[in-house]
N, CA, C and O atoms as a Tinker XYZ file with bonds, in Angstrom:
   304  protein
     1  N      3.753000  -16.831000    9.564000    73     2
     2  CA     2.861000  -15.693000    9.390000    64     1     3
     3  C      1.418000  -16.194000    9.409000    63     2     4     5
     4  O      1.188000  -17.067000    8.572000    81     3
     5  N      0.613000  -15.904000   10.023000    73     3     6
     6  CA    -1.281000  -16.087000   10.144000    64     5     7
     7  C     -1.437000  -15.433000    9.139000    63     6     8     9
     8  O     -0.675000  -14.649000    8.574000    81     7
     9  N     -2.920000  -15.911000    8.795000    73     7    10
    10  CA    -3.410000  -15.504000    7.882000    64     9    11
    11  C     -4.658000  -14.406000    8.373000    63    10    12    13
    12  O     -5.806000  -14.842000    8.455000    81    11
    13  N     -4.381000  -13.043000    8.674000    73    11    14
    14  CA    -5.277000  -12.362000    9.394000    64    13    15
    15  C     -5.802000  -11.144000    8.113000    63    14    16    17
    16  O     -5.274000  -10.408000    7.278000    81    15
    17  N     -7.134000  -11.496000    8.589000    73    15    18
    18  CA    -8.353000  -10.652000    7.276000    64    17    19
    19  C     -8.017000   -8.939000    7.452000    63    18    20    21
    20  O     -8.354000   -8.474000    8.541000    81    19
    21  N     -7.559000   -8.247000    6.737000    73    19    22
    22  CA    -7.604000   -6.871000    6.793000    64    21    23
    23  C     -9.200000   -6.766000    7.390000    63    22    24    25
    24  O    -10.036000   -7.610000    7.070000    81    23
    25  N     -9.479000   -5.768000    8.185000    73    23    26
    26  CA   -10.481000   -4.903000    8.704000    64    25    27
    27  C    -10.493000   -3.695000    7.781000    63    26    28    29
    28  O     -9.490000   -3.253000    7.221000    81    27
    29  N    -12.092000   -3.054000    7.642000    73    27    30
    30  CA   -11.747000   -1.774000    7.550000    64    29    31
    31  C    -13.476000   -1.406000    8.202000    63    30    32    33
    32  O    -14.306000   -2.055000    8.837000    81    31
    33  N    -13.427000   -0.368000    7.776000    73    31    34
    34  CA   -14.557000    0.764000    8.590000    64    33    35
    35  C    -15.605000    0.184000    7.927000    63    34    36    37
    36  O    -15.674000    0.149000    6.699000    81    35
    37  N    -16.668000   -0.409000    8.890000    73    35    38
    38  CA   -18.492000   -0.766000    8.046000    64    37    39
    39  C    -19.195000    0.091000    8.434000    63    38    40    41
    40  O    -19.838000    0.748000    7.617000    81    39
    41  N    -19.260000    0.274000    9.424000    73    39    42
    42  CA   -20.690000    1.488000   10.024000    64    41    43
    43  C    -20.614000    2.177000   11.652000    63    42    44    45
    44  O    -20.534000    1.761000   12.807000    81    43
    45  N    -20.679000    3.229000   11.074000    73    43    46
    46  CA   -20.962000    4.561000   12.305000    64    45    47
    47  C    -21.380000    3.975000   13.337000    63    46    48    49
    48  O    -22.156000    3.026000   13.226000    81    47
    49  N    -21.006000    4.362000   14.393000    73    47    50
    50  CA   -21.976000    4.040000   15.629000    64    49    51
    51  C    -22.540000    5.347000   16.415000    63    50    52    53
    52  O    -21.839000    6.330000   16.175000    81    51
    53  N    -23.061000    5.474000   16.836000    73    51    54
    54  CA   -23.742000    6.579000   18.101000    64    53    55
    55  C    -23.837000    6.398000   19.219000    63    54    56    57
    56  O    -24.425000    7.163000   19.983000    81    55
    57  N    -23.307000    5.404000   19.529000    73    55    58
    58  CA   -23.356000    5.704000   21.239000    64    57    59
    59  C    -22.964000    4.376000   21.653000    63    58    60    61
    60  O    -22.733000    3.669000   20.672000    81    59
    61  N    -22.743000    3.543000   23.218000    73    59    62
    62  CA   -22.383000    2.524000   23.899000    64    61    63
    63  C    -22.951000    1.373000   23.701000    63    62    64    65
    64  O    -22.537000    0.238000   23.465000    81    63
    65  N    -24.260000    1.994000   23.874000    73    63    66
    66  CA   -25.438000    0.678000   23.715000    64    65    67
    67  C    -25.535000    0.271000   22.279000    63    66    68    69
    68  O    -25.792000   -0.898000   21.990000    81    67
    69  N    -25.324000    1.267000   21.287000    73    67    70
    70  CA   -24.991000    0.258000   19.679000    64    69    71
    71  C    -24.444000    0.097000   20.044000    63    70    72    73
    72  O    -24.729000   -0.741000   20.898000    81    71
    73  N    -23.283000    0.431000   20.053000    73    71    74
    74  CA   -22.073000   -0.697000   19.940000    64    73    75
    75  C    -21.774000   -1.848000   20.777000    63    74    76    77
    76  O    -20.869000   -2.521000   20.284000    81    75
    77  N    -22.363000   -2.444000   22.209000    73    75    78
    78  CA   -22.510000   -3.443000   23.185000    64    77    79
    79  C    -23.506000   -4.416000   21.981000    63    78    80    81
    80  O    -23.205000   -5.487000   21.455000    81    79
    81  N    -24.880000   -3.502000   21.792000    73    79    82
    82  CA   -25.575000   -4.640000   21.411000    64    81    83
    83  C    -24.973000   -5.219000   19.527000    63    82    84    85
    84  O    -25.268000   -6.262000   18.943000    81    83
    85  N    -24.292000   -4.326000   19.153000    73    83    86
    86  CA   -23.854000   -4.851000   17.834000    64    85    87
    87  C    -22.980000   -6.130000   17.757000    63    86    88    89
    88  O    -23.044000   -7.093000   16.993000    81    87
    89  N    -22.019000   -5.800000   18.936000    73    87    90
    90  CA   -20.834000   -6.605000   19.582000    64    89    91
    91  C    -21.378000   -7.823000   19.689000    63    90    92    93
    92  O    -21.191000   -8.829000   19.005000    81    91
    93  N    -22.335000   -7.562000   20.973000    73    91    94
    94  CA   -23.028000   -9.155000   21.343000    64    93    95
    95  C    -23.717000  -10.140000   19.812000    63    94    96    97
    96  O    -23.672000  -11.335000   19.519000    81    95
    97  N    -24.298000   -8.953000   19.146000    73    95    98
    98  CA   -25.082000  -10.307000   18.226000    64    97    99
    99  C    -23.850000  -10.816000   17.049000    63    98   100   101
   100  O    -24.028000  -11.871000   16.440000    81    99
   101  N    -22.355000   -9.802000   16.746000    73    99   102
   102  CA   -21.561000  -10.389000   16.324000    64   101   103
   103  C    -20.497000  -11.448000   16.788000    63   102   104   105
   104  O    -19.950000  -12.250000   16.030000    81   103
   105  N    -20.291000  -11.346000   18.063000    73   103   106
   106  CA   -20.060000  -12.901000   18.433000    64   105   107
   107  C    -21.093000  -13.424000   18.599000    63   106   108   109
   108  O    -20.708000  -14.593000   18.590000    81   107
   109  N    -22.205000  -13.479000   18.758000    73   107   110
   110  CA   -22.897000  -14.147000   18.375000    64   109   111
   111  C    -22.508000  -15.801000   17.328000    63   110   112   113
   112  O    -22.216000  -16.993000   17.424000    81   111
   113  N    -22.815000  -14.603000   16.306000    73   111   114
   114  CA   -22.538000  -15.329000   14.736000    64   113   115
   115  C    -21.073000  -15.397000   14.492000    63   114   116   117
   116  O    -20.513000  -15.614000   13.418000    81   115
   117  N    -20.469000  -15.148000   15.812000    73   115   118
   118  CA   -19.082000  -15.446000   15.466000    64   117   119
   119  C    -18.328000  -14.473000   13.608000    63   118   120   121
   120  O    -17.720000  -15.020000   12.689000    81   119
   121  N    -18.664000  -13.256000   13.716000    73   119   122
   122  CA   -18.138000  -12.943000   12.915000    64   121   123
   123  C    -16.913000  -11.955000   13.428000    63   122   124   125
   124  O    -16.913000  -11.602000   14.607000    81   123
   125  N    -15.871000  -11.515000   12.529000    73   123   126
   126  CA   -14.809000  -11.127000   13.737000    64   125   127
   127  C    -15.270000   -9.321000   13.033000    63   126   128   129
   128  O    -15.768000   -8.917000   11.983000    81   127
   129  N    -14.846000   -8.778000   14.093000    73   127   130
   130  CA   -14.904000   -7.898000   14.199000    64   129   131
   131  C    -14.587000   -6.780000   15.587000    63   130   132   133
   132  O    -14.799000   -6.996000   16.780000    81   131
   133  N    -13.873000   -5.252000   14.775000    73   131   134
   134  CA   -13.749000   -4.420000   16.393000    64   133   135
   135  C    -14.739000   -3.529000   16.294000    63   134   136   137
   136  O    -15.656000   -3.405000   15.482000    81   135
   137  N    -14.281000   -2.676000   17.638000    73   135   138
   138  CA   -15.236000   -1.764000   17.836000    64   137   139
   139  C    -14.354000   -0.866000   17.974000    63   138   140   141
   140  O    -13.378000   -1.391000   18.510000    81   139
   141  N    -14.122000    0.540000   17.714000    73   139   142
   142  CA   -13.349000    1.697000   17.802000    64   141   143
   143  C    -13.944000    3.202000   18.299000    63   142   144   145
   144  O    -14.865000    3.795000   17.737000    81   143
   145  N    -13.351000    3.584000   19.247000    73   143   146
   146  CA   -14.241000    5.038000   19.924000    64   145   147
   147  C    -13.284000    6.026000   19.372000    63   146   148   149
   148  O    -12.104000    5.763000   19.140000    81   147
   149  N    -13.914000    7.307000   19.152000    73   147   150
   150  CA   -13.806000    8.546000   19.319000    64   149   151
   151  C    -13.593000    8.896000   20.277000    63   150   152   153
   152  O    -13.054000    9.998000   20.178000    81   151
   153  N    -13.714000    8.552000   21.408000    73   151   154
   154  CA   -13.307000    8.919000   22.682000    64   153   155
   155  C    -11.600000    9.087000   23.036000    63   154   156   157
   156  O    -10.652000    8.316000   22.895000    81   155
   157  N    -11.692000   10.131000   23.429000    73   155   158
   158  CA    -9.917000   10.919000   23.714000    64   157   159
   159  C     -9.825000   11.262000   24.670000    63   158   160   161
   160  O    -10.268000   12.404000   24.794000    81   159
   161  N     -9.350000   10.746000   25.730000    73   159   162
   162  CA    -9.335000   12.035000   27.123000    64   161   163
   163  C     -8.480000   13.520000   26.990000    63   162   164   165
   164  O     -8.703000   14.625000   27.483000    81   163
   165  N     -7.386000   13.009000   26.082000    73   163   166
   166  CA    -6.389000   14.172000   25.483000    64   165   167
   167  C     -6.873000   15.155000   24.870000    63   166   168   169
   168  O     -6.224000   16.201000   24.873000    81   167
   169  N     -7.898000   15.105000   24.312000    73   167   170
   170  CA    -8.655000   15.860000   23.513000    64   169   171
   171  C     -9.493000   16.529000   24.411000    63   170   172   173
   172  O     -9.972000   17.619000   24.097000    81   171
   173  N     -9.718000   16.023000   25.455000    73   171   174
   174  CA   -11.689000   16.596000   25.631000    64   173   175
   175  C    -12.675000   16.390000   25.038000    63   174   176   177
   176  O    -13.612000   17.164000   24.837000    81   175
   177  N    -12.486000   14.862000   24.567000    73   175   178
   178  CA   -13.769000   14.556000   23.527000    64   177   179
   179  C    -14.202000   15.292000   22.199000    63   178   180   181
   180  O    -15.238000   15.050000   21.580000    81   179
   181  N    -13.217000   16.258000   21.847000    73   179   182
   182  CA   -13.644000   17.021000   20.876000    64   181   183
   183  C    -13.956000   15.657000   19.205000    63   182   184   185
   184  O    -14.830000   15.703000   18.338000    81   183
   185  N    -13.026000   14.835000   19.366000    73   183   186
   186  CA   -13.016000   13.869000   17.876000    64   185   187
   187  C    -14.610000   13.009000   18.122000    63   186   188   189
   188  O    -15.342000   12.457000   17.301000    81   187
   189  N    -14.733000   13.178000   19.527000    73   187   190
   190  CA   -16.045000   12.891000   19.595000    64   189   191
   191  C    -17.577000   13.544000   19.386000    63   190   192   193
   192  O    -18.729000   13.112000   19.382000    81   191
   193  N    -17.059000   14.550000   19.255000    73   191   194
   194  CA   -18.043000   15.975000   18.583000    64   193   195
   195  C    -17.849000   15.716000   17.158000    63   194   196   197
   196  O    -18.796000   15.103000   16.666000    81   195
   197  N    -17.357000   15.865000   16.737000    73   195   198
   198  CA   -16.989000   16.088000   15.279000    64   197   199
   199  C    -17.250000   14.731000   14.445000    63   198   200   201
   200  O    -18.001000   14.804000   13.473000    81   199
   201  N    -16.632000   13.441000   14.801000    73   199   202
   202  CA   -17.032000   12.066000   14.517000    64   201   203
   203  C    -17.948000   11.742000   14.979000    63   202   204   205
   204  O    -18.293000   10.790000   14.280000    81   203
   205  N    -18.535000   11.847000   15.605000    73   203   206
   206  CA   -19.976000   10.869000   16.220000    64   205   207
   207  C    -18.963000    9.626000   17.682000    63   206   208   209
   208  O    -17.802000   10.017000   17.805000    81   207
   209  N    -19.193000    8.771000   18.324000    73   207   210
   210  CA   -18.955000    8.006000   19.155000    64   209   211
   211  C    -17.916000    6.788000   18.640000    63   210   212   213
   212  O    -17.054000    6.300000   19.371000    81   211
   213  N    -18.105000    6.468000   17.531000    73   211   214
   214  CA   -17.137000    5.635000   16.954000    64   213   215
   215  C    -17.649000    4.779000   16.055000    63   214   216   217
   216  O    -18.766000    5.092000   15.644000    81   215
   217  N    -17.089000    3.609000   15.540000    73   215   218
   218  CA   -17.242000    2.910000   14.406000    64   217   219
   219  C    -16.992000    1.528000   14.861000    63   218   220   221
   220  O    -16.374000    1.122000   15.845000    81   219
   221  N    -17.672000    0.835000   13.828000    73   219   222
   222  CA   -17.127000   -1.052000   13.999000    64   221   223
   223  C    -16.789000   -1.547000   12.424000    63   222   224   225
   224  O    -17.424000   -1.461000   11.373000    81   223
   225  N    -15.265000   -2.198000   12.839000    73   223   226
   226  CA   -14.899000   -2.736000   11.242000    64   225   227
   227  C    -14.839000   -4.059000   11.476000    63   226   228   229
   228  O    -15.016000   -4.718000   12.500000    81   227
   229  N    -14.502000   -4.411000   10.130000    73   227   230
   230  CA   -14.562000   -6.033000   10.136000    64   229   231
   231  C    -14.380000   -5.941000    8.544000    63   230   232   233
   232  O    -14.529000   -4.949000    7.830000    81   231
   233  N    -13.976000   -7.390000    8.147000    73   231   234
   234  CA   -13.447000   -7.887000    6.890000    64   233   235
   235  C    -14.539000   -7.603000    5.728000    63   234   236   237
   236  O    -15.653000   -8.128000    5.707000    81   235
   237  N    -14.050000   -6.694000    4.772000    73   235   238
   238  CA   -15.106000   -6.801000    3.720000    64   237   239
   239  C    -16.084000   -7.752000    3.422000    63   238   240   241
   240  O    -17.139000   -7.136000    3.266000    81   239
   241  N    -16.262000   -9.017000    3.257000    73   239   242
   242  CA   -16.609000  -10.260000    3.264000    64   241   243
   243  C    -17.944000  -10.351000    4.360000    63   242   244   245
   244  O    -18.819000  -11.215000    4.306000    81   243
   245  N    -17.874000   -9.345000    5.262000    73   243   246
   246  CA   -18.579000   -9.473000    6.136000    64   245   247
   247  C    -20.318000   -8.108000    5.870000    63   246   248   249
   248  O    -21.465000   -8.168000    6.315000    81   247
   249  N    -19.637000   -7.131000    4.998000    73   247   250
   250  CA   -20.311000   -6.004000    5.460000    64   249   251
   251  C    -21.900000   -5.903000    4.817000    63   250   252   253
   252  O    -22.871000   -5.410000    5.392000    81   251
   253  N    -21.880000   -6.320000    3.888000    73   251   254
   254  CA   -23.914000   -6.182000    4.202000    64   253   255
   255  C    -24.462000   -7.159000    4.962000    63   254   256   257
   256  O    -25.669000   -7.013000    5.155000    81   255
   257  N    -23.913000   -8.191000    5.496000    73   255   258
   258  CA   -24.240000   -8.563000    6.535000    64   257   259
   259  C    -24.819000   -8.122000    8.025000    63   258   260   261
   260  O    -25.837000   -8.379000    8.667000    81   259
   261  N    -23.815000   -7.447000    8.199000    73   259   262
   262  CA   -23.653000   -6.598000    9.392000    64   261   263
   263  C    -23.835000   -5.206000    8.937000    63   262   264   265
   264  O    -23.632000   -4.292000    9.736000    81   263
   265  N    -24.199000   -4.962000    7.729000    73   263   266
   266  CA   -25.262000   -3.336000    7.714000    64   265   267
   267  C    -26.466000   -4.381000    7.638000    63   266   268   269
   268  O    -27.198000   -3.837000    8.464000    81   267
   269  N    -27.066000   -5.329000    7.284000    73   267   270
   270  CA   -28.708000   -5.822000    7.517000    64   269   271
   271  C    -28.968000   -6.002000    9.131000    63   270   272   273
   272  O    -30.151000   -5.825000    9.422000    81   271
   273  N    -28.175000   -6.294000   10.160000    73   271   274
   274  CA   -28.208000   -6.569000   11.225000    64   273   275
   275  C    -28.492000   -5.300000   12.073000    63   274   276   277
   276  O    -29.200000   -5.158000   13.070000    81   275
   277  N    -27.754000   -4.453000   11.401000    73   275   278
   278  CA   -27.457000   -3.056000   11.774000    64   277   279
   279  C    -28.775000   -2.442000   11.674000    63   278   280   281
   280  O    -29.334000   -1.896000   12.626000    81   279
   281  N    -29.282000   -2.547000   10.440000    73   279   282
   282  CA   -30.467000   -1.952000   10.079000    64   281   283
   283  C    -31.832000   -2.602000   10.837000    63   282   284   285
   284  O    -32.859000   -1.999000   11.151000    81   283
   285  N    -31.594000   -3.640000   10.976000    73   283   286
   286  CA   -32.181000   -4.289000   12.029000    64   285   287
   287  C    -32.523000   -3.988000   13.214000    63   286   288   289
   288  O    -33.623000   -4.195000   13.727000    81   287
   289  N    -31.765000   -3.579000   13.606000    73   287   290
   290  CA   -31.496000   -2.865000   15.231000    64   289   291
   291  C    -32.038000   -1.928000   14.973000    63   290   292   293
   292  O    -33.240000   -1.947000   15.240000    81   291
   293  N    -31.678000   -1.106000   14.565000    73   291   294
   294  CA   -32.490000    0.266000   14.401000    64   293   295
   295  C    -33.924000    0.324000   13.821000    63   294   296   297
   296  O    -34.437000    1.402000   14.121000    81   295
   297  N    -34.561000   -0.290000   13.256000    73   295   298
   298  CA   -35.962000   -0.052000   12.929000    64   297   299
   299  C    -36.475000   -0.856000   14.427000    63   298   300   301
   300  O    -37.626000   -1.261000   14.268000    81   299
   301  N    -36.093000   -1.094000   15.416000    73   299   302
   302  CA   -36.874000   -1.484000   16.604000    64   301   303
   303  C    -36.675000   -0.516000   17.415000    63   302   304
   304  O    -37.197000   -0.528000   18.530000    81   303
């Protein structure tokens, strides 16, 4: 059995380009983490109305980390 870190939900995303550029500076720093869409074709995008574009999780251990990075991004 591996020893693999539960994930859970850190922060909202809004659109492609967060989430590309969040991606890139987290491998970066090599921290692990996914990226998850709202996007449904089954739906018609509706979970994407209602949720926003999607989310990125990663191991507790990780998350004000990657909300300072986050916050980062966004005040530019």
């Amino acid at each position: 059995m591996t020893n693999m870190e539960e994930f859970e939900k850190i922060i909202s995303l809004s659109n492609e380009y967060e989430a590309n550029l969040m991606d890139e500076i987290l491998n970066d720093r090599k921290i692990p983490h996914g990226i998850v869409t709202a996007v449904d074709s089954v739906f018609g995008g509706i979970e994407q109305m209602e949720y926003g574009w999607g989310y990125l999780e990663a191991p507790e251990k990780y998350r004000d980390e990657i909300i300072a990075i986050y916050n980062d991004i966004e005040k530019k």
